[in-house]
Structure formats: C-alpha cells, structure tokens
N, C-alpha and C positions, 0 to 999 in steps of 0.2 A: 282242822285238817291234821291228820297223822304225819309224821316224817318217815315218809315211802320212801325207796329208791326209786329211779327210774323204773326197772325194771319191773318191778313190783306194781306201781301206775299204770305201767302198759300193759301189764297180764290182766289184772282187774278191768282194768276198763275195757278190753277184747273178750270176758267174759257177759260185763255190763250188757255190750252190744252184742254177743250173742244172745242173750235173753230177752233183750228188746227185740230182735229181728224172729225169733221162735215164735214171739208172739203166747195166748196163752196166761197171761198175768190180766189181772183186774187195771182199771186205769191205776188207780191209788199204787199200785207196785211198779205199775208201768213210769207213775213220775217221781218217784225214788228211784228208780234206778236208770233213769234218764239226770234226775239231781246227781246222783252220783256220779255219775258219766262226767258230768260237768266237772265236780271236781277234782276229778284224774285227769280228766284231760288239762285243767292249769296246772296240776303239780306238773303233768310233762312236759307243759309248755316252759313251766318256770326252771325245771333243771334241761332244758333246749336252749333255753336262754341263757342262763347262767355259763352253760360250756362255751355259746358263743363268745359271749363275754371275756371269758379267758382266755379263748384262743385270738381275737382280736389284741388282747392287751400284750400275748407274748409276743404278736407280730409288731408292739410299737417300740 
C-alpha cells in the first residue's frame, strides 16, 4: 500500500465507487476496483483510528 493521506484515500476511493456504481466495466475491472476500494477504505480506517488513538491518549 502507498502512504496516502487521508485525504487522498477518500478522494480515490469516492472515485473507485463512482465507477463501480456507473457500471460499464468488464467484471475483471469491476473487481480491481472493487480490490482497490478495499484498500482505501483500511488506509482510512487506519488513519480514523490512529487520530482516535491520539485523541484518547491526550484525554488520559
């Protein structure tokens, strides 16, 4: 996996799913960019998590 930002994870992958949802792709591209999808969405899970994380630790 790349070192996205957030930001960056969330643009790609709301583009990911608009091309899943247009429809129009072969399966074979439809599940790469469904794999893909996958992946963006744990990068944004993992830096969701991470800020929790810190914000939790400044509260202790």
């Amino acid at each position: 996996m790349t070192d996205l930002s957030y930001e960056q994870a969330r643009a790609e992958l709301a583009t990911v799913v608009e091309k899943l949802e247009s429809g129009g792709t072969t399966l074979e591209e439809s599940l790469a960019l469904w794999e893909r999808g996958e992946q963006l969405a744990t990068i944004c899970q993992r830096w969701l998590d991470n800020a929790r994380a810190r914000l939790t630790a400044d509260r202790s």
